[in-house]
C-alpha positions as CSV (number, residue, x, y, z in Angstrom):
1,X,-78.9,-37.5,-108.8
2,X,-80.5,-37.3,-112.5
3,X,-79.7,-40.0,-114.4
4,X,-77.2,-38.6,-117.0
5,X,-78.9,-38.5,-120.8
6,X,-76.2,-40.1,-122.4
7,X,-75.9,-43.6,-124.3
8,X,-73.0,-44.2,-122.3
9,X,-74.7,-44.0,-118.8
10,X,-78.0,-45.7,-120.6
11,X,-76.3,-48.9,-122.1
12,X,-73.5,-49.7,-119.9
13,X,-74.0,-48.5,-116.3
14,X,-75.0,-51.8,-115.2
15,X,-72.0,-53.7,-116.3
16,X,-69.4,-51.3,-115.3
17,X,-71.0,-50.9,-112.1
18,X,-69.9,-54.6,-110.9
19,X,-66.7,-53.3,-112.9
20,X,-66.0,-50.4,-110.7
21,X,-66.2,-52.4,-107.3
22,X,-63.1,-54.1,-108.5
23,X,-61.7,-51.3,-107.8
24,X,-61.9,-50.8,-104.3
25,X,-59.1,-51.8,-102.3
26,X,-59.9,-55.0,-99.9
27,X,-57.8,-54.8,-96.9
28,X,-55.4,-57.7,-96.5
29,X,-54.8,-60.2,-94.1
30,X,-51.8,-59.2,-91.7
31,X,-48.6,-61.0,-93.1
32,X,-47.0,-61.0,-90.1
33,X,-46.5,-59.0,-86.5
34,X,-43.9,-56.2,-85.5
35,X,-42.8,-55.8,-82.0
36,X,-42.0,-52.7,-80.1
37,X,-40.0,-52.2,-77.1
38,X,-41.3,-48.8,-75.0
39,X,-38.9,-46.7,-73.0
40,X,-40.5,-48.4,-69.6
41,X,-40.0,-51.9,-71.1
42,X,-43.4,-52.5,-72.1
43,X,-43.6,-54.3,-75.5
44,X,-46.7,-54.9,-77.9
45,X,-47.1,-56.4,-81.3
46,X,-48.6,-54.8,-84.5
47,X,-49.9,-55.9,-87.4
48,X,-47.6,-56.2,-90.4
49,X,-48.9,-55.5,-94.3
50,X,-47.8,-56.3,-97.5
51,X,-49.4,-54.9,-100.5
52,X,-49.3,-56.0,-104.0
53,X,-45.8,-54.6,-104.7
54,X,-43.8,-52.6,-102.2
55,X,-42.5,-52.2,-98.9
56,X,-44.6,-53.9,-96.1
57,X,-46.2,-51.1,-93.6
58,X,-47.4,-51.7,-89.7
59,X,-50.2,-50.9,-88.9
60,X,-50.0,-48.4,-86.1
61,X,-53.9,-47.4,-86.0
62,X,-54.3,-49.0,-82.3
63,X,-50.5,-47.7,-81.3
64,X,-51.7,-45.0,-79.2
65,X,-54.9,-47.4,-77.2
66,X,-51.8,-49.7,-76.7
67,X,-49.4,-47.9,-75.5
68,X,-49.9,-43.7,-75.4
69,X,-47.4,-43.1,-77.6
70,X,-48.2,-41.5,-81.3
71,X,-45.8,-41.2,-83.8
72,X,-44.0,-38.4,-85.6
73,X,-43.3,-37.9,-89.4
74,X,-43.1,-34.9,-90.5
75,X,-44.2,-34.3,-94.2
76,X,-45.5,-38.0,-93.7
77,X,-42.3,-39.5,-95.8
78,X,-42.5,-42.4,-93.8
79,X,-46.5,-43.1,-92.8
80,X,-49.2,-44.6,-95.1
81,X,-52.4,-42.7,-95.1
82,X,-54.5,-45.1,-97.2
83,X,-55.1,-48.7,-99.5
84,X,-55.0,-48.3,-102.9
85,X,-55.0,-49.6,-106.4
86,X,-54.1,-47.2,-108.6
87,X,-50.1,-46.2,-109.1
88,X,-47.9,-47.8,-107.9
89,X,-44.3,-46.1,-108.0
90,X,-40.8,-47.7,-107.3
91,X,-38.3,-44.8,-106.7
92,X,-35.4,-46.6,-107.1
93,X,-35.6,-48.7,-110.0
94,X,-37.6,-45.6,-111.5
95,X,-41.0,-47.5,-112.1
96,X,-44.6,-46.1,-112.4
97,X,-47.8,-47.9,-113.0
98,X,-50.9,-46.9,-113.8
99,X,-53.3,-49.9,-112.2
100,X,-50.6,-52.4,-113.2
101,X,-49.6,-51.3,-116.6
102,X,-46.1,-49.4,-117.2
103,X,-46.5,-45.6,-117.8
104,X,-44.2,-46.2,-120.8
105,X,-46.4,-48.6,-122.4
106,X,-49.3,-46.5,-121.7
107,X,-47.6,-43.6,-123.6
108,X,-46.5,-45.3,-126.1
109,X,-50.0,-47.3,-127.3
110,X,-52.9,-45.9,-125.6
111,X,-54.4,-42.5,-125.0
112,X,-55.2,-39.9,-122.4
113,X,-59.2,-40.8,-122.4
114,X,-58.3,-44.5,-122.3
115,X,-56.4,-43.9,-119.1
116,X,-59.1,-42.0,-117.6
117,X,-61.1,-45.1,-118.4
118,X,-58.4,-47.3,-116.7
119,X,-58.9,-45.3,-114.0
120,X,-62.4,-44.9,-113.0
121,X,-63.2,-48.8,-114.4
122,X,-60.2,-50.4,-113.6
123,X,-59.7,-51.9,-116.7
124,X,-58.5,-50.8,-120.4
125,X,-61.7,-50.3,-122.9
126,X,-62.5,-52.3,-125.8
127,X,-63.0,-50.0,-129.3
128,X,-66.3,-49.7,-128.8
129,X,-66.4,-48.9,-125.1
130,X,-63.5,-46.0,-125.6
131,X,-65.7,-44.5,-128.2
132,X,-68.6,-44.2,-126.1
133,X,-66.6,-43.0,-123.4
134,X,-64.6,-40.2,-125.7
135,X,-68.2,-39.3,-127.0
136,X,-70.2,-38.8,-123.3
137,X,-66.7,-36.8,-122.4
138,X,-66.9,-34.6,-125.4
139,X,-70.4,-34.0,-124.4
140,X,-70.5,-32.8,-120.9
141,X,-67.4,-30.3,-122.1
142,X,-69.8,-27.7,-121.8
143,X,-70.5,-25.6,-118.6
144,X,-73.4,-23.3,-117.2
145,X,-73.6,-20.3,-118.9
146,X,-73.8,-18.4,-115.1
147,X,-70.4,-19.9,-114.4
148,X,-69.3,-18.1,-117.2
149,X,-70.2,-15.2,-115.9
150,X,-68.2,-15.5,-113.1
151,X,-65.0,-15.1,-115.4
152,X,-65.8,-11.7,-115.7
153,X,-65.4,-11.0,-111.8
154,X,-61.6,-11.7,-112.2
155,X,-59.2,-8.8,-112.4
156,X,-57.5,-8.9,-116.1
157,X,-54.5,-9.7,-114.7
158,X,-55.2,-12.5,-111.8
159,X,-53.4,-15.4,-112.1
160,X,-55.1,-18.1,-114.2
161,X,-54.4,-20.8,-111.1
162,X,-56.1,-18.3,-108.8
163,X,-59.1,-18.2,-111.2
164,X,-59.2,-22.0,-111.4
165,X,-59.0,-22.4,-107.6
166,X,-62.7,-20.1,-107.8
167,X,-64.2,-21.5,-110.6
168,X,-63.8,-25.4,-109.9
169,X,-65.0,-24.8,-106.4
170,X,-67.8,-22.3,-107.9
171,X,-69.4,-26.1,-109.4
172,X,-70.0,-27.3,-106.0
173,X,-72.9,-24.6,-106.7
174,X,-74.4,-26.2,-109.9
175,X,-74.0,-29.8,-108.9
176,X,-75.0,-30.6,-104.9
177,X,-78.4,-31.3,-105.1
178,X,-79.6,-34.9,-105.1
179,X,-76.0,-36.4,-105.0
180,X,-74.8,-39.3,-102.9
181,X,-71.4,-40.1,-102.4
182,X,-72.5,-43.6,-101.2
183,X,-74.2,-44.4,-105.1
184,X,-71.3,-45.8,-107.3
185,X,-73.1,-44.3,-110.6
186,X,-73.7,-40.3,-109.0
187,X,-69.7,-41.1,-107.9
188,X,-68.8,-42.4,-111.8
189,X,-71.5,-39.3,-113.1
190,X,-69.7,-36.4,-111.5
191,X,-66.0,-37.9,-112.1
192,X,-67.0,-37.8,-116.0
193,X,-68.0,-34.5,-115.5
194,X,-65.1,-33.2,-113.8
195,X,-62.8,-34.8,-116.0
196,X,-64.5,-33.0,-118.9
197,X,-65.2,-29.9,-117.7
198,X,-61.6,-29.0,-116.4
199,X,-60.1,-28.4,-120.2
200,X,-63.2,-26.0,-120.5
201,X,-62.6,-24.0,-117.5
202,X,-58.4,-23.7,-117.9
203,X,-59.4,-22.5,-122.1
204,X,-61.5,-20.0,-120.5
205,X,-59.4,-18.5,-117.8
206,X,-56.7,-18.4,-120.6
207,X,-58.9,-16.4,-123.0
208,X,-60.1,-14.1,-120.2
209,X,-56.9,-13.4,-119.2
210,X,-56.0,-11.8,-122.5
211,X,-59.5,-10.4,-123.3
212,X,-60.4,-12.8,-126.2
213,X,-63.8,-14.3,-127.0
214,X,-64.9,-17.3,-125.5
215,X,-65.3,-20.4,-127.7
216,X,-67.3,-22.9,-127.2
217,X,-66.7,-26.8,-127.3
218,X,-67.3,-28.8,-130.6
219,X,-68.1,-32.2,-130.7
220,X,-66.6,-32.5,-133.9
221,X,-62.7,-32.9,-132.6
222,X,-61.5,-35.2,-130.1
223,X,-60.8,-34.3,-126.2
224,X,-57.5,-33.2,-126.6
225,X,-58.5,-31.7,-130.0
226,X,-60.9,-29.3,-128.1
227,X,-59.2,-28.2,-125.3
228,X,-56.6,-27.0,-128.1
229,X,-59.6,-25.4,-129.8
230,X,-60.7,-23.9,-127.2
231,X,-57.5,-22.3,-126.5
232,X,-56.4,-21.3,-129.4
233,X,-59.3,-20.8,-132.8
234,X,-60.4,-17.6,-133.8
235,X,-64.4,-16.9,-134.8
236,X,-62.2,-15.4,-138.1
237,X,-59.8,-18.4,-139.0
238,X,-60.9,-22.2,-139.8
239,X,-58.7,-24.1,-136.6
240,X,-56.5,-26.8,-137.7
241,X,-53.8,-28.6,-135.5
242,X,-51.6,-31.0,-136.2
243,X,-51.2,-35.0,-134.9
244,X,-47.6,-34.4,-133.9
245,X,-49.0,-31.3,-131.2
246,X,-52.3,-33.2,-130.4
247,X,-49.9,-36.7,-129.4
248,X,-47.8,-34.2,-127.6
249,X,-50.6,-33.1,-125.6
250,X,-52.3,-36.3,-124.8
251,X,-48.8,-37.9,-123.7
252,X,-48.2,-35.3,-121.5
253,X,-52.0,-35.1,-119.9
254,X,-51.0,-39.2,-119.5
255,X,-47.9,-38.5,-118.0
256,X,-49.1,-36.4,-115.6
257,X,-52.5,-38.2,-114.7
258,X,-51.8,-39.3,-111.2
259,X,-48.7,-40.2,-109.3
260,X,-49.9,-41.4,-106.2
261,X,-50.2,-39.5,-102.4
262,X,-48.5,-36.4,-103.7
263,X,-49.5,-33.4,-101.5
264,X,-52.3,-32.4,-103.8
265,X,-54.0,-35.7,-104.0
266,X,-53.4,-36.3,-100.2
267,X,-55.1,-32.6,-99.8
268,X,-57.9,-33.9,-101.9
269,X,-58.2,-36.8,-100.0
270,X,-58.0,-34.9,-96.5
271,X,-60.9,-32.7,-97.8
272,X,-62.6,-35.7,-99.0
273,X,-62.9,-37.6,-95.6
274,X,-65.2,-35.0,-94.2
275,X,-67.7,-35.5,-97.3
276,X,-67.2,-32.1,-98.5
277,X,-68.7,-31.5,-102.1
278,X,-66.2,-33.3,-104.7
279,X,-65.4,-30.1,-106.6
280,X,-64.7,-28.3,-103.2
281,X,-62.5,-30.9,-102.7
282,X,-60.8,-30.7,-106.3
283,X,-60.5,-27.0,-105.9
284,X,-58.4,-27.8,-102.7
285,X,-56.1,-30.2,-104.2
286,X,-55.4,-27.0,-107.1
287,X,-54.7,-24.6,-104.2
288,X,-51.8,-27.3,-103.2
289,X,-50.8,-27.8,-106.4
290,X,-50.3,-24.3,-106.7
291,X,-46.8,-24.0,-105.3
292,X,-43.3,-23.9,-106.9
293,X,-42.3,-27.1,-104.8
294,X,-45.1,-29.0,-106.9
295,X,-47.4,-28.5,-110.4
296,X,-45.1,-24.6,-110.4
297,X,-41.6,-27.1,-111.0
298,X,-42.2,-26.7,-114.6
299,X,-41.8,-23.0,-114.9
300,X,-39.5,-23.0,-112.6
301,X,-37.4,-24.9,-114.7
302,X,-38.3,-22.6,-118.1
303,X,-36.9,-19.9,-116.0
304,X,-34.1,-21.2,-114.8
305,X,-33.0,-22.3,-118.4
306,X,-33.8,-18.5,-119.3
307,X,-31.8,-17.2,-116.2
308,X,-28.5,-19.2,-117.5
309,X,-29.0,-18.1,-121.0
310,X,-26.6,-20.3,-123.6
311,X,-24.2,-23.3,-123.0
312,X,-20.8,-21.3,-122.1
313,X,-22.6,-20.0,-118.8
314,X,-23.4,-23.9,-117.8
315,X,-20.3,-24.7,-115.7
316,X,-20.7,-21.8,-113.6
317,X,-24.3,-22.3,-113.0
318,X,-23.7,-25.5,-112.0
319,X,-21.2,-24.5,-109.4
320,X,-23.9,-22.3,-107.6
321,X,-26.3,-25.0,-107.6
322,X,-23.8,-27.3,-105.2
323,X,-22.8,-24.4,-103.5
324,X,-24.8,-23.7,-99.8
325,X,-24.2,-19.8,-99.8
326,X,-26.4,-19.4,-103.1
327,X,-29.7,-19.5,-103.6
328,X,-30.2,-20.8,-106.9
329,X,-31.1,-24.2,-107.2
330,X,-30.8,-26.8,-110.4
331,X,-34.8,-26.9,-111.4
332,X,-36.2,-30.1,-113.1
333,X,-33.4,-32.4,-111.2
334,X,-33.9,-35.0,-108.4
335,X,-37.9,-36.1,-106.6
336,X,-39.4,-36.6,-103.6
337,X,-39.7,-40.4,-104.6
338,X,-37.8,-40.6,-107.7
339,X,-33.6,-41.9,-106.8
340,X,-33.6,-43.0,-110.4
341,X,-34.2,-41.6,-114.1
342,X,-38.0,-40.0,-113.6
343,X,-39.7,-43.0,-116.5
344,X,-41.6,-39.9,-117.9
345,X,-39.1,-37.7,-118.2
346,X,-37.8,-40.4,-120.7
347,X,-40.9,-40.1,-122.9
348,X,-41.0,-36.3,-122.2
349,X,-37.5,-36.0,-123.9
350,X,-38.4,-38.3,-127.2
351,X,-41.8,-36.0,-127.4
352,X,-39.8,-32.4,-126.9
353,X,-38.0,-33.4,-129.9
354,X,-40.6,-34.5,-132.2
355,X,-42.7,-31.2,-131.1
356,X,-39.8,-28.6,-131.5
357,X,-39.1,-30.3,-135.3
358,X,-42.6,-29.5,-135.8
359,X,-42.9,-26.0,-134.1
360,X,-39.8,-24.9,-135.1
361,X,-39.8,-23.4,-131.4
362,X,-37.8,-23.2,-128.6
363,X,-35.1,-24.8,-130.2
364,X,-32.2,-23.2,-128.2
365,X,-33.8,-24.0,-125.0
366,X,-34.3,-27.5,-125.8
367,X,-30.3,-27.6,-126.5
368,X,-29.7,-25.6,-123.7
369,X,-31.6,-27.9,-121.4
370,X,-29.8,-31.4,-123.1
371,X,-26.4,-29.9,-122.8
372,X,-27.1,-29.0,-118.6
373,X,-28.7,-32.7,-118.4
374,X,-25.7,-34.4,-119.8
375,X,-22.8,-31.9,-118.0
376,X,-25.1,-32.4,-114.5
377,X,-25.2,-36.4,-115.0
378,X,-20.8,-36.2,-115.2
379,X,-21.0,-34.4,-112.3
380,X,-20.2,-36.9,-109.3
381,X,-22.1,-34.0,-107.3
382,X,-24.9,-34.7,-109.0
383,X,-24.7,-38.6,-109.7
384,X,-24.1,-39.1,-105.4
385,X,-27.3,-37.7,-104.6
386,X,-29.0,-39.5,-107.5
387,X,-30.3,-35.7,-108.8
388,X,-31.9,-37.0,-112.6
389,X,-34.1,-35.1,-114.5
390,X,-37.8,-35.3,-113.6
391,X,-40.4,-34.6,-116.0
392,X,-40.5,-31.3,-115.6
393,X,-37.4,-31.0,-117.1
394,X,-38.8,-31.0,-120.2
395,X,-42.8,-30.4,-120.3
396,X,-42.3,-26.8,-119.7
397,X,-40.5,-26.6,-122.9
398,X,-43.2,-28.3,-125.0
399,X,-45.3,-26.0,-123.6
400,X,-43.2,-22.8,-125.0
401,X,-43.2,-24.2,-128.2
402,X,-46.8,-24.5,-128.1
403,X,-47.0,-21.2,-127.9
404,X,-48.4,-21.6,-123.9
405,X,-47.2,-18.8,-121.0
406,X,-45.9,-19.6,-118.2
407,X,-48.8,-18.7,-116.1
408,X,-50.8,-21.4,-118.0
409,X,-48.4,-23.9,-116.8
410,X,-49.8,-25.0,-113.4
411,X,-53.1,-24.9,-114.4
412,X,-52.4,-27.4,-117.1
413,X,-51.2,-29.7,-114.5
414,X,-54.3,-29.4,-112.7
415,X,-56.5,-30.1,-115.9
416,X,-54.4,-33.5,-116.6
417,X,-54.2,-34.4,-112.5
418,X,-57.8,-33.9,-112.6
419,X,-58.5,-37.7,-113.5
420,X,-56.0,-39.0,-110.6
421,X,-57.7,-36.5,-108.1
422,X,-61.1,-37.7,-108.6
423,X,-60.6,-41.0,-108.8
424,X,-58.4,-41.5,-105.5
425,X,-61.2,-39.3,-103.8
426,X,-63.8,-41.9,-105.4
427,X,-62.0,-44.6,-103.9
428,X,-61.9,-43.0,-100.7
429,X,-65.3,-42.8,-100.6
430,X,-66.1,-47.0,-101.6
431,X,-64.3,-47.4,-98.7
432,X,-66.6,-49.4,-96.2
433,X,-65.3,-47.3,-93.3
434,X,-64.9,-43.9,-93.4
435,X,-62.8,-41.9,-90.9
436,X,-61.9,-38.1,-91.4
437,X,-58.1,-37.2,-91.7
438,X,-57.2,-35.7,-88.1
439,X,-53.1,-35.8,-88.3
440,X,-51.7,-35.5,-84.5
441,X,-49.0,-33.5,-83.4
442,X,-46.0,-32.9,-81.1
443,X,-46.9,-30.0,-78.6
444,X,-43.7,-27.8,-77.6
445,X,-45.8,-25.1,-76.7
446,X,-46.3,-23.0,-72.8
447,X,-47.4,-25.5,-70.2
448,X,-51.3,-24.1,-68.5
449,X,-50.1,-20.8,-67.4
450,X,-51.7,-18.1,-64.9
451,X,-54.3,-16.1,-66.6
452,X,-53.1,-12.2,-65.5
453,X,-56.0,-9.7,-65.8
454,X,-55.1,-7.0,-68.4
455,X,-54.6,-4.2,-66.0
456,X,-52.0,-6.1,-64.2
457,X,-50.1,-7.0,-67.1
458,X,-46.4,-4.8,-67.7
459,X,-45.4,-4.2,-70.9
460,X,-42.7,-6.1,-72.8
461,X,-39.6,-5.0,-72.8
462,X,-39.8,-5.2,-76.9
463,X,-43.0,-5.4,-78.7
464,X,-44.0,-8.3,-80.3
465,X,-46.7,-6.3,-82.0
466,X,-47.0,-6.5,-85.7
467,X,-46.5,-2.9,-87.2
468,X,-49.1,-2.6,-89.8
469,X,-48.5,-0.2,-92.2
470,X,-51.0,2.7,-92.8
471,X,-53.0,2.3,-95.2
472,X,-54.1,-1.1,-94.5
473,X,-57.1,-2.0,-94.5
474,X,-57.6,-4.5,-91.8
475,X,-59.1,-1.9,-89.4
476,X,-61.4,0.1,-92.4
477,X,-58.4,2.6,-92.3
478,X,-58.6,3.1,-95.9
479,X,-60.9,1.9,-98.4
480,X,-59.6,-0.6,-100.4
């Protein structure tokens, strides 16, 4: 790959270089053996490993050479996929780290661009190096005027994640020639430019989406201060923004940053082992995000604080939610991992405040959504099953008072989780070994059956035949 032109690559690629292989997870030394009994009374041992912080796992790559068995695990709650050192999350005391450091000290004294330096480096920057870093990411904000082109192909009223899911993986076309995923510096090159092209390409499926004139990057204004630039400015009106809204932002793009083997980062990670092209594998892990069950929880939550409508209507609400006959479900509330307070839903709630005061927006919602929070955490429904606020609870919110729609939620999930994505597939891929993700499965299926030639075949007694309706198009029955 082309060296990159900028002072940051030119002065300093050396010395992070030795930097970034600090990084790479070094498998430990089992800690200690597990033994397993087998329904004919066979036993073997398997290795035991303890990370940093954590529960111990056993290793069960050699289970099945051992003994024909394979495990099953569903949703894979309880299996271990990969090494890595870069969040760390304890569920129950309600702890996330970002390479070590607390997400709330993070959010509280450092920045969005010094995380993404944490991340790729491994280490926090000095002043110097986080303003050569903030500069080279400024920089490469820019894309290829062809890709913008491709905007134009979308229907007026797609959905801005469907455009991102196109556009990201559209890059594999600019940026595949020459690259090697075995070079540390071409892996360091395109996760800078990944990083800082995703505000870019989220500002302009925003502004094609309503028709408005595209607006380029300035390297005048910060990261954050751009992507709000690009959203928002007029070619009319002189664009100014406030330090309240631009804090907002970059907390919430911290927040968000990574969060360990969620299912988007495991999808990009899955792509990843088969060395596809790293935006290909990007715009996989936005196709996962995609759904209501992950980056859509936020707008789910804005609309289920709509649905309810004002305080009085709380109590009944809340009844529905416990209730197993109705479908609505309490938004926001309870994780995957989380059985304590979400920590960024803490700094999410200090942030809606200080953004509202400033916006003078969303105000009722914001009451609306203390007043369930509190009359939910009295419940003893509630408080048994551990079901806190996440931080979705409250990011959609900020996000109305910015004067952002819904639709733009998700996709500015995918901009912030941009930094995790690329740097857990960058680790992947320092890995000494490399093996490609084949999960295994529990076969319930026909046994080998007798192949019957067609004209011996009777018909069912009911058809299992899917009745298409006419004017599909699957057959070239009507032109679509």
């Amino acid at each position: 790959m082309s060296q990159s032109p900028h002072k940051w690559h030119q002065e300093t690629i050396d010395s992070q270089k030795s930097k970034m292989e600090k990084t790479v997870p070094i498998c430990p030394l089992p800690s200690d053996v597990a033994t397993l009994t087998l329904p004919n009374g066979k036993i073997v041992q398997l290795p035991v490993y303890k990370g940093t912080k954590g529960p111990p796992m056993i290793d069960i790559t050699q289970l099945y050479s051992k003994t024909g068995y394979f495990t099953l695990d569903p949703g894979f709650s309880s299996t271990g996929a990969c090494m890595s050192t870069m969040t760390y999350i304890d569920g129950d005391k309600g702890e996330l780290l970002y390479r070590g450091y607390p997400i709330e000290t993070l959010a509280k004294y450092s920045s969005y661009i010094e995380v993404c330096y944490l991340f790729i480096y491994g280490h926090l920057p000095s002043s110097k190096e986080l303003q050569l870093f903030e500069e080279t990411m400024v920089s490469e904000m820019m894309i290829n005027e062809k890709l913008i082109e491709f905007y134009k192909g979308f229907a007026s009223d797609s959905h801005p994640m469907a455009i991102m899911v196109g556009v990201v993986g559209a890059l594999s076309a600019f940026m595949h020639k020459d690259f090697d995923v075995n070079d540390p510096r071409d892996r360091e090159y395109i996760a800078i430019k990944l990083v800082a092209k995703m505000p870019t390409l989220a500002a302009y499926a925003y502004r094609t989406a309503l028709g408005l004139p595209i607006i380029y990057p300035n390297k005048k204004y910060s990261f954050i201060e751009n992507f709000l630039y690009m959203m928002f400015s007029t070619p009319m009106n002189d664009f100014n923004v406030d330090k309240v809204i631009v804090k907002a932002l970059d907390t919430i793009f911290m927040l968000h940053a990574d969060h360990e083997q969620n299912a988007s980062t495991s999808t990009v990670r899955i792509a990843g082992s088969s060395l596809a092209n790293p935006f290909a594998c990007i715009a996989a892990g936005i196709t996962a995000l995609w759904g209501p069950y992950h980056g859509g929880a936020n707008e789910a939550v804005l609309n289920m604080l709509k649905e309810i409508g004002n305080k009085e209507n709380i109590p009944k609400y809340l009844q529905k939610a416990k209730s197993k006959d109705n479908s609505f479900r309490l938004m926001g509330f309870g994780h995957r991992v989380y059985k304590n307070y979400d920590p960024r839903a803490k700094v999410m709630q200090e942030m809606c405040y200080n953004v509202l005061e400033k916006t003078k927006r969303a105000n009722d919602i914001l009451e609306l959504a203390i007043q369930l929070e509190q009359t939910a955490l009295k419940d003893d429904y509630f408080i048994q099953r551990k079901l806190y606020p996440n931080v979705d609870f409250y990011t959609g919110i900020v996000y109305e008072a910015l004067s952002i729609p819904t639709s733009m939620f998700t996709v500015m999930f995918a901009v912030q989780r941009s930094i995790g994505w690329i740097c857990q597939w960058m680790e992947m891929m320092s890995e000494k070994v490399q093996r490609i993700s084949r999960p295994r499965q529990l076969y319930v299926g026909e046994d080998q059956r007798e192949y019957i030639p067609i004209q011996d075949r009777k018909d069912e007694e009911k058809s299992r035949v899917c009745k298409l309706p006419m004017h599909s198009s699957l057959f070239g029955l009507v032109k679509v």
